[in-house]
PLY file of the C-alpha trace (Angstrom):
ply
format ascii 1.0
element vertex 495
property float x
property float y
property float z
element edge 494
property int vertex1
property int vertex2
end_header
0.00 0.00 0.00
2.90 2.54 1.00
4.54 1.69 -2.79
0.83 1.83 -4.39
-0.40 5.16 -3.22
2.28 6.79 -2.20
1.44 7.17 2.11
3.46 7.16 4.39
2.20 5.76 8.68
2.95 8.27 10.85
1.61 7.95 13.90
-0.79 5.11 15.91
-3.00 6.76 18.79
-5.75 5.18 20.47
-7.84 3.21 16.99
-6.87 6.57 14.90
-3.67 5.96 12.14
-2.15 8.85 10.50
-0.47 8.88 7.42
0.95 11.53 5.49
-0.10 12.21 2.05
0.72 14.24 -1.13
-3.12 13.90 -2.29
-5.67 14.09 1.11
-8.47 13.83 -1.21
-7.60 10.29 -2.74
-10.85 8.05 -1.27
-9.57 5.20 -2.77
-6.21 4.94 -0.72
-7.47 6.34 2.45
-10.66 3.06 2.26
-7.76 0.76 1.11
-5.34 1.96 4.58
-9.11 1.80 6.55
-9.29 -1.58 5.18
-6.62 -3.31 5.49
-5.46 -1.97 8.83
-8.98 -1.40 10.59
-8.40 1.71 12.43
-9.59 4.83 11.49
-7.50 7.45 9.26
-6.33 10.87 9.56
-4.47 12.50 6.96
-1.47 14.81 7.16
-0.38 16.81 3.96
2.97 15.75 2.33
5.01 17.14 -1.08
5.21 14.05 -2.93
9.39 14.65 -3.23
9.11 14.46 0.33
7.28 11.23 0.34
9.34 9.49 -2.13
12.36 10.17 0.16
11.25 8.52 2.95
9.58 5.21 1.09
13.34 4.76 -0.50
14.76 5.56 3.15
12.57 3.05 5.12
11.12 0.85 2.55
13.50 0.69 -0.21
16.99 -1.21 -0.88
15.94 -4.12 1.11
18.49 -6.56 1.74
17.51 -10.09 0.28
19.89 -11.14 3.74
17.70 -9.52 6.39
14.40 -10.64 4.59
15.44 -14.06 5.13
16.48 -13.74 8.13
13.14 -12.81 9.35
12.03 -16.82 8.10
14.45 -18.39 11.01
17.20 -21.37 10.11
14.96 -24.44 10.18
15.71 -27.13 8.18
15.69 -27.83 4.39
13.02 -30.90 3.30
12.62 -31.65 -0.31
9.04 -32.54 -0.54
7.45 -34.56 -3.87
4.85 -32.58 -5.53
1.61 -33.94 -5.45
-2.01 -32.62 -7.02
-3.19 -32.70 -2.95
-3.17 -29.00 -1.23
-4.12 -27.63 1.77
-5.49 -24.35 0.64
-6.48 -22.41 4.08
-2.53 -23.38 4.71
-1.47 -21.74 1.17
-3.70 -18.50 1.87
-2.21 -17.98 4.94
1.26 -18.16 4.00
0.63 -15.57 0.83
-0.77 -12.94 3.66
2.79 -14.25 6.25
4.81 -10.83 6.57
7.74 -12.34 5.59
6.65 -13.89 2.80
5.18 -10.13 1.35
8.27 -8.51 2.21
10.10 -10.82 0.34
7.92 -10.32 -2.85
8.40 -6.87 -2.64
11.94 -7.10 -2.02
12.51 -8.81 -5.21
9.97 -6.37 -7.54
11.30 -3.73 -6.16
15.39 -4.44 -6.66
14.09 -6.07 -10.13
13.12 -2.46 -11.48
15.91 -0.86 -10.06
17.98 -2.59 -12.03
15.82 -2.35 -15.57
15.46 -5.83 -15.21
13.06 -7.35 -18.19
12.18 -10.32 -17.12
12.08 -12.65 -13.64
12.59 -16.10 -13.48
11.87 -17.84 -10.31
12.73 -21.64 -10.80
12.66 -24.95 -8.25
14.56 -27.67 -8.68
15.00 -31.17 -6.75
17.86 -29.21 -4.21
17.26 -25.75 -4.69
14.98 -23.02 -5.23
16.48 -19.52 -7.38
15.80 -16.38 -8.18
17.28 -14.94 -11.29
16.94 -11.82 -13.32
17.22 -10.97 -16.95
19.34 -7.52 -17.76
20.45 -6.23 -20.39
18.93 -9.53 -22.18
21.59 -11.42 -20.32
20.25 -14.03 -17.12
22.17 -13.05 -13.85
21.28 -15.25 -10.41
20.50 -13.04 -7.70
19.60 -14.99 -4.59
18.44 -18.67 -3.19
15.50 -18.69 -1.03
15.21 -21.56 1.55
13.47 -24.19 -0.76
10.72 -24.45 1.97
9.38 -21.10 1.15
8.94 -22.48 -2.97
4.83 -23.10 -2.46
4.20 -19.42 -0.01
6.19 -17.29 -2.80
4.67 -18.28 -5.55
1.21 -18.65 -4.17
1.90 -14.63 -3.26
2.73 -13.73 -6.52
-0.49 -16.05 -8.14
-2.61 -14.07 -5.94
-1.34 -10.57 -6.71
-1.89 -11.50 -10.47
-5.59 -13.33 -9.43
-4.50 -16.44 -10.35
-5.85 -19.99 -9.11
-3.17 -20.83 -5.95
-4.98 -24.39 -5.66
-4.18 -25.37 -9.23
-0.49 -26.75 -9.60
-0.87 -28.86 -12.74
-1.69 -26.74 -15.50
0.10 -23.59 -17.05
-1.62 -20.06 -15.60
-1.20 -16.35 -16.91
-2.06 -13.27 -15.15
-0.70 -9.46 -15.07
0.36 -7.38 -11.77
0.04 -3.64 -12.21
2.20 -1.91 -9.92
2.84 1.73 -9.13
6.54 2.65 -8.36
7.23 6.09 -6.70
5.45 9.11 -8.30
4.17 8.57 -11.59
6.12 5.32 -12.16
3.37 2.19 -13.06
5.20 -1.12 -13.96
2.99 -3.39 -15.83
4.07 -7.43 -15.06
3.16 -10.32 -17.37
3.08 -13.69 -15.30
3.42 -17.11 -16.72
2.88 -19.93 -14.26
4.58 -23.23 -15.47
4.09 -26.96 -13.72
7.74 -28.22 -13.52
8.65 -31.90 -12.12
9.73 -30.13 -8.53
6.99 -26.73 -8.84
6.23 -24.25 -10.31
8.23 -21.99 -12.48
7.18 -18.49 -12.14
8.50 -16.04 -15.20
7.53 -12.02 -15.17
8.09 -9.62 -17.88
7.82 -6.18 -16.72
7.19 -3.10 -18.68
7.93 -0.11 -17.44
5.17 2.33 -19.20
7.64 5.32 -18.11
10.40 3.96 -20.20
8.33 3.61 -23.38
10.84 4.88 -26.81
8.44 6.25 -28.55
10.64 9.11 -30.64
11.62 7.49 -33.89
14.62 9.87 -33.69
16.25 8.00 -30.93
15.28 4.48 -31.96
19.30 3.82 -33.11
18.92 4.04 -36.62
21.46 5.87 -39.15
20.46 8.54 -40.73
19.95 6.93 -44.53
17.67 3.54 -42.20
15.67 6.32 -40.48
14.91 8.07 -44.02
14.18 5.12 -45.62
11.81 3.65 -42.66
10.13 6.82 -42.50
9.39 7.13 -46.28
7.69 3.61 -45.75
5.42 3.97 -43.17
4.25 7.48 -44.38
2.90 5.54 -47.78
-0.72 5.35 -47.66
-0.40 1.31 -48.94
1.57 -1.83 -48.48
2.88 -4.47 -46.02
6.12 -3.05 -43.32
7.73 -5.98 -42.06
9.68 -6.10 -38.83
11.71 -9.37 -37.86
13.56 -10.44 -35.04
13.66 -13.32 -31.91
11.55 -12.48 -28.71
12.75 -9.91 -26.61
14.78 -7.43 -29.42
12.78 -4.73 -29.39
10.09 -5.02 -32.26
7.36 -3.81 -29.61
9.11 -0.55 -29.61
9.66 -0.12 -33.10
6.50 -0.70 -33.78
4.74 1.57 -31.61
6.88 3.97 -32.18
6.07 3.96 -36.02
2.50 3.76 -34.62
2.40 6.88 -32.60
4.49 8.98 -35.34
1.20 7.59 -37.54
-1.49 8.59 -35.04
-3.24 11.76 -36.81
-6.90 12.76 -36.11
-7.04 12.24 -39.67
-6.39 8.56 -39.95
-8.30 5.27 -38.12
-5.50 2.91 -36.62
-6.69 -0.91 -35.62
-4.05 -3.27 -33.45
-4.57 -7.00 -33.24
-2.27 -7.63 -29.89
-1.11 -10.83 -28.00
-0.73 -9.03 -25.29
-1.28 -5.61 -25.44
1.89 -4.62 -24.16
0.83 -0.79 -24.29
-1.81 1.71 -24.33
-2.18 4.21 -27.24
-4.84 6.72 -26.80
-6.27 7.34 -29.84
-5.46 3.69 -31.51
-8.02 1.16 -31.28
-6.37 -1.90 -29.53
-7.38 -5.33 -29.68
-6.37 -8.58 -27.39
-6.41 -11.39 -29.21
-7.89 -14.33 -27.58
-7.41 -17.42 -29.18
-9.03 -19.72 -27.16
-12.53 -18.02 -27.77
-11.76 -17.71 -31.48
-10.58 -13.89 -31.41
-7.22 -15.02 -33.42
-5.26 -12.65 -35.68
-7.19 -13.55 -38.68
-10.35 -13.20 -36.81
-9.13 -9.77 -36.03
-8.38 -8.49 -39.35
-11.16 -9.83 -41.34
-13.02 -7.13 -38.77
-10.71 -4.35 -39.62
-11.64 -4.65 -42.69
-14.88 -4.17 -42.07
-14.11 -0.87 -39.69
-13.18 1.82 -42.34
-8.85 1.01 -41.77
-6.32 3.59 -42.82
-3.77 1.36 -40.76
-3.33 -2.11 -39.18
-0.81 -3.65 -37.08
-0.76 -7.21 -36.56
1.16 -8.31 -33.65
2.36 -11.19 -35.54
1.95 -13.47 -38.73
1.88 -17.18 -37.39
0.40 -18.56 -40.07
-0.76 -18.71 -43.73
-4.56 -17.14 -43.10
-2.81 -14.50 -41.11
-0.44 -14.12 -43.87
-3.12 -13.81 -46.55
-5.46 -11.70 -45.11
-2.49 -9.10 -44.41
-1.39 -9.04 -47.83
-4.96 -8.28 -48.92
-5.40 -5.78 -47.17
-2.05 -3.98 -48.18
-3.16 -4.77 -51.69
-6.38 -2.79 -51.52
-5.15 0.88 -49.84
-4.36 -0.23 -46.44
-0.87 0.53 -44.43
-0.18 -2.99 -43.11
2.30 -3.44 -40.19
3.43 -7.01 -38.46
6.34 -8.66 -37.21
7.58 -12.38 -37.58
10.49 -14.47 -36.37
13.19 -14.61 -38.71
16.98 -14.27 -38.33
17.19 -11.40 -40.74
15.72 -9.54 -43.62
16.00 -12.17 -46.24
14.72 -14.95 -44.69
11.77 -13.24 -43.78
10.81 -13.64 -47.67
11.75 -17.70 -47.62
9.42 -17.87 -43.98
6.60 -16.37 -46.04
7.30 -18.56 -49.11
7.33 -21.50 -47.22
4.34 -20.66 -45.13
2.35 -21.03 -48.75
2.22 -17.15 -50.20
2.74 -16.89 -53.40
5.84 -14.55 -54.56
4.05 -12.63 -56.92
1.78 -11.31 -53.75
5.01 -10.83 -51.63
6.53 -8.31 -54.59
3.50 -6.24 -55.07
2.77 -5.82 -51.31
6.04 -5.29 -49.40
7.47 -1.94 -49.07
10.13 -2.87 -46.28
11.44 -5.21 -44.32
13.40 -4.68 -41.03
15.41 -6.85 -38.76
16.58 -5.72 -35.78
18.55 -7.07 -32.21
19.41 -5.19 -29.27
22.98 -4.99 -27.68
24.02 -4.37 -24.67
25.79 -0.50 -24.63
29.23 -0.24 -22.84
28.53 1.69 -19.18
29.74 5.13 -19.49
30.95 4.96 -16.02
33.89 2.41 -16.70
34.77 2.82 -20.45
37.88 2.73 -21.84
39.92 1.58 -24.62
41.29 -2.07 -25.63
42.65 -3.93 -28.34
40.96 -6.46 -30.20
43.15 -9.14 -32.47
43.36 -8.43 -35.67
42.54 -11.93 -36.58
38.82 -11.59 -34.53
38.18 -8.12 -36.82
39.21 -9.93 -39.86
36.59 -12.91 -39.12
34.18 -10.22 -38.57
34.59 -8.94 -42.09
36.61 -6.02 -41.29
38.33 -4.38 -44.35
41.78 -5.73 -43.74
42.65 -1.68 -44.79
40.28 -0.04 -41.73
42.94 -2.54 -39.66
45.91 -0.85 -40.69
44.59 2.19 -39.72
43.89 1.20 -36.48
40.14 -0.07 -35.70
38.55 1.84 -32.16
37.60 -0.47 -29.99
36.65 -0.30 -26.30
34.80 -2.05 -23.52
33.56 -1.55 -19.61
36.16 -2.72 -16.81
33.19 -2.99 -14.80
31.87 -0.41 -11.68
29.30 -0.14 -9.26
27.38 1.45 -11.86
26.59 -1.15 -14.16
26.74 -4.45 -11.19
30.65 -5.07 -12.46
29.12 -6.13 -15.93
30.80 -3.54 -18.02
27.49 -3.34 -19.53
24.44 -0.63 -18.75
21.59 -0.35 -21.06
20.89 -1.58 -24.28
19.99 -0.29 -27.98
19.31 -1.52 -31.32
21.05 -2.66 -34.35
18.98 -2.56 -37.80
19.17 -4.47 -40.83
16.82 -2.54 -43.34
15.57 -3.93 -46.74
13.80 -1.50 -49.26
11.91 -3.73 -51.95
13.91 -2.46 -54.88
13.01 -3.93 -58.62
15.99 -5.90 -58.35
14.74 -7.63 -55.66
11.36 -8.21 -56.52
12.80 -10.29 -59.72
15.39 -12.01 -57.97
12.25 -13.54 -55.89
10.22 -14.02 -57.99
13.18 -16.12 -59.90
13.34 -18.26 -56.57
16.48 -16.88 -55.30
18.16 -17.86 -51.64
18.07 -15.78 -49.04
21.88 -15.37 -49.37
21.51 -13.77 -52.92
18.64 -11.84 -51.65
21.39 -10.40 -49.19
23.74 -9.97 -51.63
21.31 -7.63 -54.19
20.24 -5.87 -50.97
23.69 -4.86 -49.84
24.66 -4.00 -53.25
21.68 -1.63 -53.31
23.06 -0.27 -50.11
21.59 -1.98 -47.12
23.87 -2.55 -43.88
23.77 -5.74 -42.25
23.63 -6.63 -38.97
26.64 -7.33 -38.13
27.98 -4.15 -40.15
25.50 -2.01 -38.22
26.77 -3.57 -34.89
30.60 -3.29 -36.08
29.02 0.72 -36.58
28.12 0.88 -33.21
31.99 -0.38 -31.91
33.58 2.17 -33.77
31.02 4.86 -32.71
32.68 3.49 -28.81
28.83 2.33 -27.93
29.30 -1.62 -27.97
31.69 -4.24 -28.02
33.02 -7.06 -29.69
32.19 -9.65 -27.81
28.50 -8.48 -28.46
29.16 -8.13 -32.22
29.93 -11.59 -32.20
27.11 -13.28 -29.45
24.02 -10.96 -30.94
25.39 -11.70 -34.76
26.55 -15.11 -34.86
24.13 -15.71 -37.68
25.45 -13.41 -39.61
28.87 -14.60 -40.27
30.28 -13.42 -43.56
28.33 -9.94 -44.20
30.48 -7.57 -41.83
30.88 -5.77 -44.55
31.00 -4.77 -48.50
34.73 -6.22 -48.53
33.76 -9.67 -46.66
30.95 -9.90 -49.96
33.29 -9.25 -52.50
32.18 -5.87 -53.46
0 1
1 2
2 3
3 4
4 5
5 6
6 7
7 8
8 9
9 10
10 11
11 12
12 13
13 14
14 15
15 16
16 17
17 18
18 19
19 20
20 21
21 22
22 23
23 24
24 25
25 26
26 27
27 28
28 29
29 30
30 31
31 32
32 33
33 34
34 35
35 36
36 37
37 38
38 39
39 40
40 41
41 42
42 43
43 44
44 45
45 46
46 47
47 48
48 49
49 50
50 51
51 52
52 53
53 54
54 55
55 56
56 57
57 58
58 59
59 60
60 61
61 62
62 63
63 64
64 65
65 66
66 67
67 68
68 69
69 70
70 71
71 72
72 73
73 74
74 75
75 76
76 77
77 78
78 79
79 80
80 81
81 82
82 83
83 84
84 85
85 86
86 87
87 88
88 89
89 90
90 91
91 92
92 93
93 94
94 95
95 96
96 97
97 98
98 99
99 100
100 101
101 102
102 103
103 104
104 105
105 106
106 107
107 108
108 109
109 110
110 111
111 112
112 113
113 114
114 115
115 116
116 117
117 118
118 119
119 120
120 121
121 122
122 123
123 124
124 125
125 126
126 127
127 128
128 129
129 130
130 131
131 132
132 133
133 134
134 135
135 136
136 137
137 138
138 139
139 140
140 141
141 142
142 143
143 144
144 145
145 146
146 147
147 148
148 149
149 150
150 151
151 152
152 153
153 154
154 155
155 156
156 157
157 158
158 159
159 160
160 161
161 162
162 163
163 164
164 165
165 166
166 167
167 168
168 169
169 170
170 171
171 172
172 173
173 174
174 175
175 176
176 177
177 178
178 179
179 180
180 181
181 182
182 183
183 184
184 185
185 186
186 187
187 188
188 189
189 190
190 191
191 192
192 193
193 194
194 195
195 196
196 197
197 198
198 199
199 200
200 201
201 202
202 203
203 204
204 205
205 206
206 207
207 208
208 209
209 210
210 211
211 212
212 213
213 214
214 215
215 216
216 217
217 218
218 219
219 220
220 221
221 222
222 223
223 224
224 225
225 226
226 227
227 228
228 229
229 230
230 231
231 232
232 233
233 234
234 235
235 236
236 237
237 238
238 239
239 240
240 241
241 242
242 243
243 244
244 245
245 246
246 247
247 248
248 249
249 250
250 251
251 252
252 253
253 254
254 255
255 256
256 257
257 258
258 259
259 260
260 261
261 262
262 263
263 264
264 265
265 266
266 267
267 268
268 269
269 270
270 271
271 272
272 273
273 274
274 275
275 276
276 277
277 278
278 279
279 280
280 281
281 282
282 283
283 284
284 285
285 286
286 287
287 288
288 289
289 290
290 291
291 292
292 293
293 294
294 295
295 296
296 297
297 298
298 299
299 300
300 301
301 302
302 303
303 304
304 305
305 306
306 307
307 308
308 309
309 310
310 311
311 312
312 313
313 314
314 315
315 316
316 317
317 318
318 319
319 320
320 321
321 322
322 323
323 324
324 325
325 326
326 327
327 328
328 329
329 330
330 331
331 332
332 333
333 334
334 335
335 336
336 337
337 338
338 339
339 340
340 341
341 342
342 343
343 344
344 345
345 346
346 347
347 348
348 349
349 350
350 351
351 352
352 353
353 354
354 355
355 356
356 357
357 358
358 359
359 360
360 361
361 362
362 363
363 364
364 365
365 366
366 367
367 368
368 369
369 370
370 371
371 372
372 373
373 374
374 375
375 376
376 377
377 378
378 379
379 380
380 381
381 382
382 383
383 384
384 385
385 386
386 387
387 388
388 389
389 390
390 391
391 392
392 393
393 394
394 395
395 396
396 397
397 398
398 399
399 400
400 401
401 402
402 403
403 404
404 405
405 406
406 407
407 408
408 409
409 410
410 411
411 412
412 413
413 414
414 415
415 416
416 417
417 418
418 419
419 420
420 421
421 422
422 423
423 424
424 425
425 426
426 427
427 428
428 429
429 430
430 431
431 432
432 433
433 434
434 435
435 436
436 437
437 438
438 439
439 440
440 441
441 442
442 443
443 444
444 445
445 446
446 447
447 448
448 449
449 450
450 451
451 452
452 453
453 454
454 455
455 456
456 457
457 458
458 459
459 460
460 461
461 462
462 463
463 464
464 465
465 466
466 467
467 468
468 469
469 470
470 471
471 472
472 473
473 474
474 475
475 476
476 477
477 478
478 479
479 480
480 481
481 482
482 483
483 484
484 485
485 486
486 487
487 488
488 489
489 490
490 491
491 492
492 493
493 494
């Protein structure tokens, strides 16, 4: 309650509480404090600067050492799962102080660090906690396996999940408000493993939301050429990429640079990761029938200047899109793909016929994110020339000495040398050449060719980019890139 409003208990006299307050008029707190603590409120006025300090003084920065402490020693028993619970026992333990405090505990140090995703795993001897940042998995703690059943029972019922039901898979969102203005939207996945459940969170932080094209990462010539396309008033925009590298962003980005009085913008979602006022949103639902195809046979039907498919899983998705970028409509969706290229052989193989892929495409975009060298510990290093050269470096850029630099690790960035993350673009304009070359039934490797002839940067060349600009390193060249291996540049093609 302190985190979600904002109040702050002052003082306990007689059955009266007071708290202090930036907003004495908010009912909804004040019933919520009545509530839960079953005195009676009075309310003291508080700046909400004020406020803020003194949650992160008393309430923030908990140490995952003193929470557990507050649980005692007792022994460790490894207990076989079975479909029997006592559920009186499990709703007591998700209301157990201890058990809260350690919830909060780990939210609240997982959005400090701009961590994207939780993982909270049990296994036959041990029970961990780990978080994902910077896209890279870091373990953070080990709770007494004991405490496996309360946590996650806590965290099903602040996401209004089913804590009886351990053998099937369960989804649910927390919405949380951190500080002032701060609201942290968490995806839960419940998953029935042989020794528990395995709880995984994605949080979105709304406050964090890119949504200026300008600062997106892209070079100047990408950005012109990505801009040109979605401002066309037909056609299919294509964005590629595995989970978790940023096509969200791009594409509401694109989406909000789009959103004019003057035009009617439909989503199909799965989730609805954020709200756009002014953009009519949809959550697909497959299980009642409310799929993507579903979906955009009704935009079709809603008077459309723009759609956005969240993704195209499969050939009615695929066919319906195309249609609709065939007859006046701005079509925008993402797939899975390693890069540009292949994006055209997924769509092939999925059953669309080229001659539909040429006349509706205007772009396609790949995209990754790496991890951005913490300003606080930069410095220069030397890379072998032999690593640069397997890269696709010019062997001519390494005679005249290639800038390279990393992070020797500080308090700032957890001793990672890492802090933050941005993208790298691989951008394919569906020029003539192109168009024949599929419809001849090239590869996907002389699709690359053609479209880095006609000027397109790779993904590994826009990374490499990024080193010499001092923003990445090599290391992540090579781990975000891997499939990429012979297009660092136009000398590693034979151009």
């Amino acid at each position: 309650i302190v985190q979600k409003h904002q109040i702050i208990p002052y003082k306990l006299l007689g059955s009266t509480l007071t708290v202090a307050m930036s907003d004495p008029t908010d009912l909804v707190a004040i019933n919520e404090v009545k509530f839960v603590t079953g005195y009676g409120v009075r309310v003291i006025l508080a700046t909400p600067g004020n406020i803020k300090k003194i949650i992160d003084h008393r309430f923030g920065g908990v140490s995952y050492d003193d929470v557990l402490k507050k649980f005692g020693d007792g022994d460790m028993e490894v207990v076989r799962e079975s479909d029997d619970v006592n559920l009186q026992e499990l709703q007591q333990a998700t209301m157990d102080a201890p058990v809260v405090t350690l919830v909060n505990a780990i939210l609240a140090d997982a959005a400090k660090r701009r961590c994207s995703d939780i993982h909270i795993e049990p296994y036959e001897k041990l029970f961990r906690v780990r978080f994902r940042i910077d896209g890279v998995l870091q373990e953070i703690m080990s709770p007494p396996l004991r405490l496996k059943n309360a946590l996650v029972s806590r965290l099903k019922v602040m996401a209004g999940l089913d804590i009886a039901e351990r053998r099937l898979t369960q989804d649910g969102r927390i919405k949380l408000k951190m500080g002032v203005g701060g609201e942290l939207d968490i995806r839960v996945s419940i998953l029935p493993t042989l020794f528990g459940e395995k709880v995984v969170m994605r949080l979105l932080d709304k406050s964090n939301l890119q949504l200026d094209m300008a600062k997106l990462g892209f070079d100047p010539e990408s950005l012109k050429h990505f801009q040109e396309a979605i401002h066309k008033p037909y056609g299919m925009i294509l964005i590629t990429g595995p989970t978790g590298s940023g096509k969200s962003t791009t594409l509401y980005s694109a989406l909000s640079e789009l959103n004019k009085p003057d035009v009617n913008i439909s989503t199909a979602e799965d989730p609805v990761e954020y709200n756009l006022v002014g953009i009519n949103q949809v959550q697909v639902r497959e299980q009642i029938g409310l799929t993507f195809a579903a979906c955009l046979r009704s935009f079709l039907r809603q008077d459309p200047d723009i759609i956005m498919v969240g993704e195209i899983r499969d050939l009615e998705t695929a066919q319906i899109a195309i249609k609709a970028a065939l007859t006046g409509h701005l079509v925008l969706s993402t797939l899975h793909t390693n890069d540009c290229p292949s994006t055209v052989d997924r769509l092939i193989n999925m059953g669309v016929e080229t001659f539909l892929l040429t006349s509706s495409i205007n772009l396609i975009l790949a995209q990754r994110l790496v991890r951005r060298i913490c300003d606080g510990c930069k410095e220069a290093t030397e890379v072998k020339a032999e690593i640069l050269l397997d890269l696709g470096v010019d062997p001519a850029e390494l005679s005249a000495g290639f800038p390279a630099f990393h992070g020797r690790g500080c308090n700032q960035c957890g001793h990672t040398g890492y802090r933050g993350r941005m993208a790298i673009y691989e951008l394919m304009v569906m020029h003539e050449s192109l168009k024949e070359l599929i419809l001849k039934g090239a590869s996907a490797i002389d699709l690359k060719r053609e479209a880095v002839k006609q000027g397109m940067s790779t993904l590994r060349m826009s990374a490499l980019q990024k080193v010499r600009e001092g923003l990445t390193t090599i290391d992540e060249t090579v781990r975000v890139t891997d499939t990429d291996k012979g297009f660092g540049s136009m000398f590693s093609l034979g151009f």
